[in-house]
Residue frames as a rotation matrix with the C-alpha (Angstrom) as fourth column:
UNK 1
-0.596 -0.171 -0.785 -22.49
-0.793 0.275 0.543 39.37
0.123 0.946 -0.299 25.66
UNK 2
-0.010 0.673 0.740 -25.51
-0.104 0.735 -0.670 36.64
-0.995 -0.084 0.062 24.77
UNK 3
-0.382 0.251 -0.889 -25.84
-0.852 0.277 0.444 35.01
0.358 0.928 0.108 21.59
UNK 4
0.002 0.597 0.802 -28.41
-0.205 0.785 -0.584 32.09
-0.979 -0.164 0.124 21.35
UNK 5
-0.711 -0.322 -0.625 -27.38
-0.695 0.186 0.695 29.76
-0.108 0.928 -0.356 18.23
UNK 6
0.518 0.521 0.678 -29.40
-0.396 0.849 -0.349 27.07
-0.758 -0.088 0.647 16.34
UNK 7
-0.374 -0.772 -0.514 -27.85
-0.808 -0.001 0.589 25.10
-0.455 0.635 -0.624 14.97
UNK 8
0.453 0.700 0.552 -29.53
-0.323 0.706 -0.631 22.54
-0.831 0.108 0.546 12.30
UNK 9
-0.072 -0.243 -0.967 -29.10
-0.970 0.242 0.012 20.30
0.231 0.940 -0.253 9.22
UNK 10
0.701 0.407 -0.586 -29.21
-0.455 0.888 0.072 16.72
0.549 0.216 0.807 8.33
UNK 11
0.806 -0.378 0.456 -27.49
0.076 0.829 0.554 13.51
-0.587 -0.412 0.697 10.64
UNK 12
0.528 -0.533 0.661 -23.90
0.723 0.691 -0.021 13.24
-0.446 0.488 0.750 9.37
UNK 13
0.669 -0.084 0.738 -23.34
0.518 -0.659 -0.545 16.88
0.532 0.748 -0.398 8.01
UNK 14
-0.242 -0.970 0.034 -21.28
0.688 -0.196 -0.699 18.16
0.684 -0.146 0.714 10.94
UNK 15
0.561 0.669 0.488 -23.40
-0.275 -0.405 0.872 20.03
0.781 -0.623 -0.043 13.03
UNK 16
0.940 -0.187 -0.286 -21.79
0.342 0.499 0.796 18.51
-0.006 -0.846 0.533 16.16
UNK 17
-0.109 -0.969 0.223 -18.21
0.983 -0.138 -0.119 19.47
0.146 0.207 0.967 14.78
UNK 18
-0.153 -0.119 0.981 -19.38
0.510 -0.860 -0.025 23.07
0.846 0.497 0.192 15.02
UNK 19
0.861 0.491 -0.134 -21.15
0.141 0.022 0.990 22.86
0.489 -0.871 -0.050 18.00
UNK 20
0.381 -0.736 -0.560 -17.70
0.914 0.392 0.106 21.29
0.141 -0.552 0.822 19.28
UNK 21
-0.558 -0.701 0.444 -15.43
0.739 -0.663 -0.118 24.62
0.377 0.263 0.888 17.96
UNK 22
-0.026 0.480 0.877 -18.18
-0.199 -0.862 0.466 27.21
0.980 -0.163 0.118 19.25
UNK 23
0.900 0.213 -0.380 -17.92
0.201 0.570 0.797 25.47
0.386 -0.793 0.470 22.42
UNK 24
0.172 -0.947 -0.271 -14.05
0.931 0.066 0.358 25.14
-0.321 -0.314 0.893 22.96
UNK 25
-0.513 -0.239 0.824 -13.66
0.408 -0.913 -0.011 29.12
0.755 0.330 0.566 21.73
UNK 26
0.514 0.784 0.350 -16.42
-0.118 -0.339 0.933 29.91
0.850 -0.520 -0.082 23.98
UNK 27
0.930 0.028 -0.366 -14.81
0.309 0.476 0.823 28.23
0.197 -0.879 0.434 26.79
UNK 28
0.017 -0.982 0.188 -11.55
0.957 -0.038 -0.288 29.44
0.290 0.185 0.939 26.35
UNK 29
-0.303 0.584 0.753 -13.07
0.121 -0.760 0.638 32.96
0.945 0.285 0.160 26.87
UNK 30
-0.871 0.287 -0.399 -14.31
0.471 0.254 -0.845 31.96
-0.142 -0.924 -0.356 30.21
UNK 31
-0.759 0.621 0.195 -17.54
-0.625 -0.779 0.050 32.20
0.183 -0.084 0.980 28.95
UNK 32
-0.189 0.689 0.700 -20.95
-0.201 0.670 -0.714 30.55
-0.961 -0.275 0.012 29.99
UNK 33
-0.758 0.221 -0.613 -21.90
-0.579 0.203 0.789 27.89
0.299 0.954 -0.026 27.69
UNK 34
-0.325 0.333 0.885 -24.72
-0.512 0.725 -0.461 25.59
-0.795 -0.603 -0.065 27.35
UNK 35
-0.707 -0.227 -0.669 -26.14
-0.706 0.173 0.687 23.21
-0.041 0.958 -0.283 25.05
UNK 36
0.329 0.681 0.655 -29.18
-0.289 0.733 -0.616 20.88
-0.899 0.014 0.438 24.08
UNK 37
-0.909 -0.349 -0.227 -29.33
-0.327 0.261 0.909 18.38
-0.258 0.900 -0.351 21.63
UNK 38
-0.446 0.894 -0.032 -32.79
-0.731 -0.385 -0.564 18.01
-0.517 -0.228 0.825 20.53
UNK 39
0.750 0.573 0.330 -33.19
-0.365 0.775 -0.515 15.69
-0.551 0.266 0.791 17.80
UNK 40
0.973 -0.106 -0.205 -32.21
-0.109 0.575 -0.811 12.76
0.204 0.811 0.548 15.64
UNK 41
0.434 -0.896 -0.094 -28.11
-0.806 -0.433 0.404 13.50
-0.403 -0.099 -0.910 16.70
UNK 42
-0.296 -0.714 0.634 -27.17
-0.453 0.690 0.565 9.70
-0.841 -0.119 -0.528 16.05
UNK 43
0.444 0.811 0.382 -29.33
0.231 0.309 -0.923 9.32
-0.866 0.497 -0.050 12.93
UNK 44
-0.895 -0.403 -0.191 -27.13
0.057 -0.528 0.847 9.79
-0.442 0.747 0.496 9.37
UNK 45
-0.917 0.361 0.168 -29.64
0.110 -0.177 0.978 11.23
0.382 0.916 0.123 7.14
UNK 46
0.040 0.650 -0.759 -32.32
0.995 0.046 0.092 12.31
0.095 -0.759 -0.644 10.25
UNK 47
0.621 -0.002 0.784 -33.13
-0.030 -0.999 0.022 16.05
0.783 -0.037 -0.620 10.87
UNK 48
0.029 -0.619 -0.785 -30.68
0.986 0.148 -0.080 17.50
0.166 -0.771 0.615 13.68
UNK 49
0.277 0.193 0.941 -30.90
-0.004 -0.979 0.202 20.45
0.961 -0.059 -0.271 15.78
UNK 50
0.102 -0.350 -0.931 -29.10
0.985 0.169 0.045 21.56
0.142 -0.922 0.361 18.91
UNK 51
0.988 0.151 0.017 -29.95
0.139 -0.946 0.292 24.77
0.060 -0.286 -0.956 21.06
UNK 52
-0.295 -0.946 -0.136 -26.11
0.920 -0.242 -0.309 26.34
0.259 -0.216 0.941 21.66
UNK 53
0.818 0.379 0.432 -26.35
0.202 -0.894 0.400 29.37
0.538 -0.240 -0.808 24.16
UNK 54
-0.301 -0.944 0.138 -23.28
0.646 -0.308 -0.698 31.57
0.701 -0.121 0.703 25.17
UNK 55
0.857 0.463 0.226 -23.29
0.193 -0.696 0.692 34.32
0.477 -0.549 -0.686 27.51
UNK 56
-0.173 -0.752 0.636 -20.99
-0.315 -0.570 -0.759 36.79
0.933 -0.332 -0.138 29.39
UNK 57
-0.474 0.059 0.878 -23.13
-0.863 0.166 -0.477 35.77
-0.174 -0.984 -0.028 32.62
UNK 58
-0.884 0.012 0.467 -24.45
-0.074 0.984 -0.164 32.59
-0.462 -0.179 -0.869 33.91
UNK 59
-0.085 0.787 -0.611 -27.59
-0.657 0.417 0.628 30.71
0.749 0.455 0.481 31.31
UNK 60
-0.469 0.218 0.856 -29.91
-0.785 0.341 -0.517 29.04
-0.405 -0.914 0.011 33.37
UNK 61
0.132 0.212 0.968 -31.42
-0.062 0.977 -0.205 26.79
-0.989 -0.033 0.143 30.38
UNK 62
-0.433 -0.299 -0.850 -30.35
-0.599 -0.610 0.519 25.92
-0.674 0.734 0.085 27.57
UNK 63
-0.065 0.684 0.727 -33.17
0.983 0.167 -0.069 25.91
-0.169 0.710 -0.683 25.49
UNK 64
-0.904 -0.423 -0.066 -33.74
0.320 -0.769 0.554 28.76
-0.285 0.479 0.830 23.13
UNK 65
-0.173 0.903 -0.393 -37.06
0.239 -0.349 -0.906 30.32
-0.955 -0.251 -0.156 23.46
UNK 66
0.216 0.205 0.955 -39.35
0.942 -0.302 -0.148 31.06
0.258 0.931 -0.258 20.09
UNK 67
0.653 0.307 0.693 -38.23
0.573 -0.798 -0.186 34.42
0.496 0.518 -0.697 19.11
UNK 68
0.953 -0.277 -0.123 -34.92
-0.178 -0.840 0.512 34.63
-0.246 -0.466 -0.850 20.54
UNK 69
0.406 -0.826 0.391 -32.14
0.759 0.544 0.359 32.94
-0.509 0.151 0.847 18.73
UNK 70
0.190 -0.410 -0.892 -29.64
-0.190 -0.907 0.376 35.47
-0.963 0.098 -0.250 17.61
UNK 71
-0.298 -0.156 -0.942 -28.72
-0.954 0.075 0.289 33.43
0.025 0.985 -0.171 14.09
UNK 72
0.661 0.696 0.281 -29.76
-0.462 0.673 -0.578 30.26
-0.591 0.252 0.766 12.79
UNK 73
-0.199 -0.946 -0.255 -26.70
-0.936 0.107 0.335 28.16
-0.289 0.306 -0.907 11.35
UNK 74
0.346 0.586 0.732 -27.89
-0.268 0.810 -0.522 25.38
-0.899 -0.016 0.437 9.27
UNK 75
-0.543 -0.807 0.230 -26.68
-0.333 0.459 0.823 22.91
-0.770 0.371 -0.519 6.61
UNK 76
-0.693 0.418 0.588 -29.20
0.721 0.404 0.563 22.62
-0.002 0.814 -0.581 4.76
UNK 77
-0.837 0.420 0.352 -32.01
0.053 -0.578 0.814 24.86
0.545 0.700 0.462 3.42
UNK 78
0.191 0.974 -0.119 -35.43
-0.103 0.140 0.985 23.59
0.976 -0.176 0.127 4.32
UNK 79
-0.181 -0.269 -0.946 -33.64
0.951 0.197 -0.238 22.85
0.251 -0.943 0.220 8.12
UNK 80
-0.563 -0.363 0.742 -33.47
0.614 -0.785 0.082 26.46
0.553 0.502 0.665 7.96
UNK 81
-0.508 0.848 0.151 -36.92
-0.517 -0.440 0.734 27.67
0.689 0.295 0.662 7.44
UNK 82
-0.022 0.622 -0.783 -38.02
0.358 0.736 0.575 24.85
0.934 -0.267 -0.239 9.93
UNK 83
-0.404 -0.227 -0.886 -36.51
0.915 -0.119 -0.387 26.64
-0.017 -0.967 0.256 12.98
UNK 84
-0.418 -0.093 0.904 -37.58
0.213 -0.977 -0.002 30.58
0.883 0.191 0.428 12.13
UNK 85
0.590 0.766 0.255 -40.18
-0.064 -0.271 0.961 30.44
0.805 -0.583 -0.111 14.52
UNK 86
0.717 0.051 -0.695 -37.49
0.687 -0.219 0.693 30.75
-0.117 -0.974 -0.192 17.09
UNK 87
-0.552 -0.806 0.214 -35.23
0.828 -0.560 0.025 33.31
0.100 0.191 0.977 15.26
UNK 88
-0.277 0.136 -0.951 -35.28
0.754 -0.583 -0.303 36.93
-0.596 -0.801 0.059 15.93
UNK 89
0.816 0.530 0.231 -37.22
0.504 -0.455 -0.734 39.50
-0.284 0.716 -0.638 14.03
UNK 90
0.805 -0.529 -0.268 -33.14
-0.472 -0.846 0.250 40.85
-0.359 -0.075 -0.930 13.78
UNK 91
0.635 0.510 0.580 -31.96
-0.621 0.784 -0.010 38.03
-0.460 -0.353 0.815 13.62
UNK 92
-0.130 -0.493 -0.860 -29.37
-0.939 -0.219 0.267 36.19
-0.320 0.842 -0.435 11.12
UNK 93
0.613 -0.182 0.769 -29.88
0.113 0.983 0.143 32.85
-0.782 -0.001 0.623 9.48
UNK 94
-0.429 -0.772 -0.469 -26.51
-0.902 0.343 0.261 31.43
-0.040 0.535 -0.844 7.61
UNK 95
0.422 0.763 0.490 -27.29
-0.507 0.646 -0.570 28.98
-0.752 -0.009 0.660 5.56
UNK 96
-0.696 -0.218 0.684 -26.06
0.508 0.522 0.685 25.71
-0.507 0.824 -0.253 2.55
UNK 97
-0.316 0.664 -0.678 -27.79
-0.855 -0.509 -0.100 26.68
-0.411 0.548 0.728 -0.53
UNK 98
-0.297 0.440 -0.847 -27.82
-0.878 0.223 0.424 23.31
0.376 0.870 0.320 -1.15
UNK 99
0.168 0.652 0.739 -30.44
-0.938 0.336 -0.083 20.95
-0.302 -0.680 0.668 -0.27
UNK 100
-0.661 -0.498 0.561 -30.11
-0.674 0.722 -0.154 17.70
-0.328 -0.480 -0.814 1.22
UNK 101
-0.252 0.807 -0.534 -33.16
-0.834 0.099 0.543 15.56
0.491 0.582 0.648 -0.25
UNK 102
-0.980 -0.063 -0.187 -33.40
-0.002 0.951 -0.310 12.66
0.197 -0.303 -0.932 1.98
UNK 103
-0.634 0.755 0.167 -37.07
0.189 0.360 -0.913 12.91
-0.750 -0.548 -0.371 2.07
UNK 104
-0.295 0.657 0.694 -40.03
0.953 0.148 0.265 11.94
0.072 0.739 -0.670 -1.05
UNK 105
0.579 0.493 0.649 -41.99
0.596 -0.799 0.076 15.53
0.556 0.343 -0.757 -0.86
UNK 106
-0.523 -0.617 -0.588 -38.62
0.743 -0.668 0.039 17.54
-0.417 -0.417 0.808 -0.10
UNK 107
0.300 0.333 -0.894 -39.87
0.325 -0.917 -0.233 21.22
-0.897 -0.221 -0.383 -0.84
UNK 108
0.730 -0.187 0.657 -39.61
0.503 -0.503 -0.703 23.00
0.462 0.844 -0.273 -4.56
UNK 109
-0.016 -0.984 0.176 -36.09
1.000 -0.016 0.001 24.72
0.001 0.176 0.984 -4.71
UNK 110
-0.361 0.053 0.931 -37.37
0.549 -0.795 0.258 28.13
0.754 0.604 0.258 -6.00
UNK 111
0.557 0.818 -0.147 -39.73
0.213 0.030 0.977 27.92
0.803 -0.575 -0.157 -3.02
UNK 112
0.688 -0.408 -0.601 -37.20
0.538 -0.270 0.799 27.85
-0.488 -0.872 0.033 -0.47
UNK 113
-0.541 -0.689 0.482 -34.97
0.767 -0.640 -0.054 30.40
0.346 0.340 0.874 -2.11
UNK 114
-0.083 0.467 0.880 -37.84
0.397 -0.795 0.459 32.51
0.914 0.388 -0.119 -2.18
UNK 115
0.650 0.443 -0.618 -38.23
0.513 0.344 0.786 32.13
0.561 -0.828 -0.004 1.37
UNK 116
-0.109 -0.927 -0.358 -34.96
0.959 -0.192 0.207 32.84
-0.260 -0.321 0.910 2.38
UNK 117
-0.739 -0.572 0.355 -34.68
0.607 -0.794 -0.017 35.72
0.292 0.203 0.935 0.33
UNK 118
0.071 0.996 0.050 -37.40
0.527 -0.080 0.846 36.97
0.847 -0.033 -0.531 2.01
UNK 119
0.438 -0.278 -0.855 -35.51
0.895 0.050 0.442 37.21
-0.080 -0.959 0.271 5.34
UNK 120
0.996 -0.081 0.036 -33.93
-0.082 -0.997 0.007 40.43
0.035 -0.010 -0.999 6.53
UNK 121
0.255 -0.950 0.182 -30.44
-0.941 -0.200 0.271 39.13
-0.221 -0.240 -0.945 7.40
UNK 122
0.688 -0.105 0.718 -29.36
-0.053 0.980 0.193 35.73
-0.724 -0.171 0.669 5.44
UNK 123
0.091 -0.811 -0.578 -26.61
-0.929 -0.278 0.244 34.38
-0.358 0.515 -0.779 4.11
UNK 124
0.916 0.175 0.361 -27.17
0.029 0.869 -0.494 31.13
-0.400 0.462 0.791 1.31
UNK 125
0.169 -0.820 -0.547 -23.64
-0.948 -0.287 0.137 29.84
-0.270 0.495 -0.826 -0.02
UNK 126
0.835 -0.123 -0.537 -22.61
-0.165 0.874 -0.457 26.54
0.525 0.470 0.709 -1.78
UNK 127
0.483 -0.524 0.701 -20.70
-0.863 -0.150 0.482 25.22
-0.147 -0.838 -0.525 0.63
UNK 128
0.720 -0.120 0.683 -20.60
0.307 0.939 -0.159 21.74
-0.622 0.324 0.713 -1.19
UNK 129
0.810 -0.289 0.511 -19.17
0.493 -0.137 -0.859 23.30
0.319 0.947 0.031 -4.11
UNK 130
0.614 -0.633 0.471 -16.81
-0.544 -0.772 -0.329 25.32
0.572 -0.055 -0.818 -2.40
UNK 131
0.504 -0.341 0.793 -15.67
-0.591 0.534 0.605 22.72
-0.630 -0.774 0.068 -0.40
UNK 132
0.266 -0.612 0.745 -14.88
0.861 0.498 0.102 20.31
-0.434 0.614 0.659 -3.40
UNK 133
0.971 -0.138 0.193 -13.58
0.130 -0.372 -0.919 23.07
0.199 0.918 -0.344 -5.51
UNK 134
0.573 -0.473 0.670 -10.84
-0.636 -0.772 -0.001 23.62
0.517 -0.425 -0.743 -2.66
UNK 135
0.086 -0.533 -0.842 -10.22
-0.154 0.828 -0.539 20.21
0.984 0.176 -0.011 -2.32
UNK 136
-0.906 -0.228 0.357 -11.37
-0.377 0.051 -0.925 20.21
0.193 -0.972 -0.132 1.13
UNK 137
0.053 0.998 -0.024 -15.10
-0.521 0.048 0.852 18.07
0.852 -0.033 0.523 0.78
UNK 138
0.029 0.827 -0.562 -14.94
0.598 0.436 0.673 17.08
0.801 -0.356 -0.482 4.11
UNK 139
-0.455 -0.193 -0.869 -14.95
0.886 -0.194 -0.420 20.43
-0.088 -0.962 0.260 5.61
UNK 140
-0.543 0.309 0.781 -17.87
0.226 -0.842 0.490 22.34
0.809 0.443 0.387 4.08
UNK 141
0.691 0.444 -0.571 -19.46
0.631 0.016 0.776 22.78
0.354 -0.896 -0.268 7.84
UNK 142
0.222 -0.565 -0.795 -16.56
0.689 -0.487 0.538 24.84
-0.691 -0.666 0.281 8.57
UNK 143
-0.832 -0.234 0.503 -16.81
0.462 -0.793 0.396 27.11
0.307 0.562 0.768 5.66
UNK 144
0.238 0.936 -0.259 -20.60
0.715 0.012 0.699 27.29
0.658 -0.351 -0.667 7.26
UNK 145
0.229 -0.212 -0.950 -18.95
0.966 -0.071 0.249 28.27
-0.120 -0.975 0.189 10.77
UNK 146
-0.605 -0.773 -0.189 -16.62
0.611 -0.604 0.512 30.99
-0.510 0.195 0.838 8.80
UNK 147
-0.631 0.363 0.686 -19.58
0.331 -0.674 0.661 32.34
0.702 0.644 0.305 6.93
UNK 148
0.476 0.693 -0.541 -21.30
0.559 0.236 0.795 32.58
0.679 -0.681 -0.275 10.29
UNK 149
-0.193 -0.743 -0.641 -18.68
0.905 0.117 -0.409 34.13
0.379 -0.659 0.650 12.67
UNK 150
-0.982 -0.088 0.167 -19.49
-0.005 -0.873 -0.487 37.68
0.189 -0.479 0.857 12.71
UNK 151
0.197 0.954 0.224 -23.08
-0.308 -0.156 0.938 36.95
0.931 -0.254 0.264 13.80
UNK 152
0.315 -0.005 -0.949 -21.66
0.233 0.970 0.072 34.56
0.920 -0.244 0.307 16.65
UNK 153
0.853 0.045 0.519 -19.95
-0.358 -0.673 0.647 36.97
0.379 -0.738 -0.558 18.73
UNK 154
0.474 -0.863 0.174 -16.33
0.144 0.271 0.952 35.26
-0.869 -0.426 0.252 19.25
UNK 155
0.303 -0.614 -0.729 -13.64
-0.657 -0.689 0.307 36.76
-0.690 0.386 -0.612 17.65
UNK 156
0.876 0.069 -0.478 -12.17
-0.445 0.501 -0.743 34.77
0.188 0.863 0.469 14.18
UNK 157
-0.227 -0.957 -0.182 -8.88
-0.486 0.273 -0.830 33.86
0.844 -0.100 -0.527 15.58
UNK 158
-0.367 0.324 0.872 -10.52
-0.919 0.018 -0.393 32.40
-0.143 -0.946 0.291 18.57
UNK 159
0.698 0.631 0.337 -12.40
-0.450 0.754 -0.479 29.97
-0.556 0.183 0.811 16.43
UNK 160
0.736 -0.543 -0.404 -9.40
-0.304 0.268 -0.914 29.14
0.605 0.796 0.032 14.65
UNK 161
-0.451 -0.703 0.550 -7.41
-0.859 0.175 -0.481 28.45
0.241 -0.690 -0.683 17.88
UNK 162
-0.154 0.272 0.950 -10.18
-0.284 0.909 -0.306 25.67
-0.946 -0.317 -0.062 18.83
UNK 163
0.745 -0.064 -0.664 -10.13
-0.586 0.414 -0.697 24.29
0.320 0.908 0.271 15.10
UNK 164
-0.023 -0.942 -0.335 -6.56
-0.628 0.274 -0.728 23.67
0.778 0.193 -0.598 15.99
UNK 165
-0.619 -0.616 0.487 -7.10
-0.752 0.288 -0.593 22.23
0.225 -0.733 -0.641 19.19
UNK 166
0.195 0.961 -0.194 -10.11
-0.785 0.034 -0.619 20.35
-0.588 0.273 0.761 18.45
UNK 167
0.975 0.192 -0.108 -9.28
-0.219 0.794 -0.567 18.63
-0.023 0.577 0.816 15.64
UNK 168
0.437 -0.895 -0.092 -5.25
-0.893 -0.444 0.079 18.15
-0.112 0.047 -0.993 16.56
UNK 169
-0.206 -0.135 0.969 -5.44
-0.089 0.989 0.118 13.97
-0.974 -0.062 -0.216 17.34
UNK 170
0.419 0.298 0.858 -6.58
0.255 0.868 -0.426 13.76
-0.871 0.397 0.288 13.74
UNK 171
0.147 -0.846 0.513 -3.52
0.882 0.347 0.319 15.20
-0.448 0.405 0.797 12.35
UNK 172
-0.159 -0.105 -0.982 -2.50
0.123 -0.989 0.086 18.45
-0.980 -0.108 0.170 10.39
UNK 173
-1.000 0.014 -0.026 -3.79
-0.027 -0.118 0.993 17.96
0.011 0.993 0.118 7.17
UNK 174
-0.025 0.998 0.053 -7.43
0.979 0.014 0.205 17.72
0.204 0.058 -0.977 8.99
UNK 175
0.098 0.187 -0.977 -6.49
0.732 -0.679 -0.056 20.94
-0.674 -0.710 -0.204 10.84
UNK 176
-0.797 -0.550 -0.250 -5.01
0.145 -0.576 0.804 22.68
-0.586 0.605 0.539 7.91
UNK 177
-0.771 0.544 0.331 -8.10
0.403 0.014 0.915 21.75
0.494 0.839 -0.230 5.64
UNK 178
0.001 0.779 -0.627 -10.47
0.998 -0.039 -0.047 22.99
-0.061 -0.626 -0.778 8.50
UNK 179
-0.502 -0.638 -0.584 -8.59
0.484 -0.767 0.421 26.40
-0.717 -0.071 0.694 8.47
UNK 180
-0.979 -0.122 0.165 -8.89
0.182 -0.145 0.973 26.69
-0.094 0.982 0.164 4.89
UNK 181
-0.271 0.958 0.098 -12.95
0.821 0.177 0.543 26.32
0.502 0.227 -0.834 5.17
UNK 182
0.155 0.234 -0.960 -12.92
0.767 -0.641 -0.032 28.53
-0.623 -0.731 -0.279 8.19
UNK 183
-0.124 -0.192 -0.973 -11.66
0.232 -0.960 0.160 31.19
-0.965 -0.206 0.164 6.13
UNK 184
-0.979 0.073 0.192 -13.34
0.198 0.587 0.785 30.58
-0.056 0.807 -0.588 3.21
UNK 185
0.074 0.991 -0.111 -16.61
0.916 -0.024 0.401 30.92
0.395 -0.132 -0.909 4.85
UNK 186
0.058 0.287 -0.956 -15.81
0.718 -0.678 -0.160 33.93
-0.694 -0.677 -0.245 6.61
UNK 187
-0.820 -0.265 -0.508 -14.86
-0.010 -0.880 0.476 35.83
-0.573 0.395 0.718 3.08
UNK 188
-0.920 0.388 0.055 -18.31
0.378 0.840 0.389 34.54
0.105 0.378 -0.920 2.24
UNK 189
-0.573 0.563 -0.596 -20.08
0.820 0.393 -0.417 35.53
0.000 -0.727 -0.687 5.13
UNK 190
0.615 0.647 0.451 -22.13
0.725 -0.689 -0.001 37.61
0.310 0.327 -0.893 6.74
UNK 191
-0.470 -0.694 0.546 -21.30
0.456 -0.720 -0.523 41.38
0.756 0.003 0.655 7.45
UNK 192
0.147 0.949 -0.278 -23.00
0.939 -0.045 0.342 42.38
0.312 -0.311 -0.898 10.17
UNK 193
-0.492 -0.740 -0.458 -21.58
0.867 -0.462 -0.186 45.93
-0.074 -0.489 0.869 10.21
């Protein structure tokens, strides 16, 4: 088993919180993990991207070569499209449908749709919207995670065991609303049967 994640999206969106849970599931597993953090991590409202590589055997760096990430897990649109050039021609990118603007000549909307839908394996969901509709808006990153799982290679109860252990110090209404997203995103997600 190898899966090579990016993960991207904007300072502040949660990117790190996912990292965390693919990490502690991974590890739990007794599998190899590594991780980079590449840019901007301490920046709210800064691009952010962090290499996340799993493996049955031992990873000697963890950077993610162009043209070998297994999915692409990103919080924002245009973050997306910015990494392809290291997704696989098989590839999966899971994606927000909705975009973050934090920058004067953000990209035409239609444009990146088109893009996307362009791709052989993606998955665009309103995660904002589903997140406030469910009365959970600060846990659309974990409806991300849940629309993301069957590309990821660790089982859905797995990621729902480090949810719990993860976020437990910050009580059971964070863990409960995490849950809820997790599984939320995963009837969302992709299928990769």
């Amino acid at each position: 088993m190898k899966t090579d994640i990016i993960l991207c999206g904007v300072g502040g969106q949660g990117i790190l919180s996912i990292a965390a849970i693919i990490g502690e599931a991974a590890m739990n597993e007794n599998l190899y993990i590594k991780q980079a953090e590449v840019h901007g991590m301490s920046q709210r409202g800064g691009n952010v991207q962090s290499n996340l590589r799993i493996s049955s055997e031992p990873i000697y760096s963890d950077l993610i070569p162009k043209g070998s990430a297994n999915v692409i897990i990103s919080m924002e649109p245009m973050e997306a499209l910015r990494y392809l050039p290291y997704l696989r021609n098989d590839g999966w990118v899971i994606t927000s449908s909705t975009p973050f603007k934090n920058i004067s000549n953000y990209p035409n909307e239609a444009e990146l749709n088109a893009a996307l839908s362009k791709l052989p394996h993606v998955v665009s969901i309103d995660i904002e919207t589903m997140a406030r509709d469910n009365n959970i808006p600060r846990s659309a990153n974990m409806i991300l995670l849940g629309a993301a799982q069957a590309t990821i290679g660790i089982e859905y109860d797995k990621l729902e065991d480090a949810i719990r252990r993860v976020f437990a110090r910050k009580g059971e209404k964070i863990v409960d609303d995490n849950l809820k997203a997790l599984k939320l995103g995963k009837e969302n997600g992709a299928n990769t049967d």
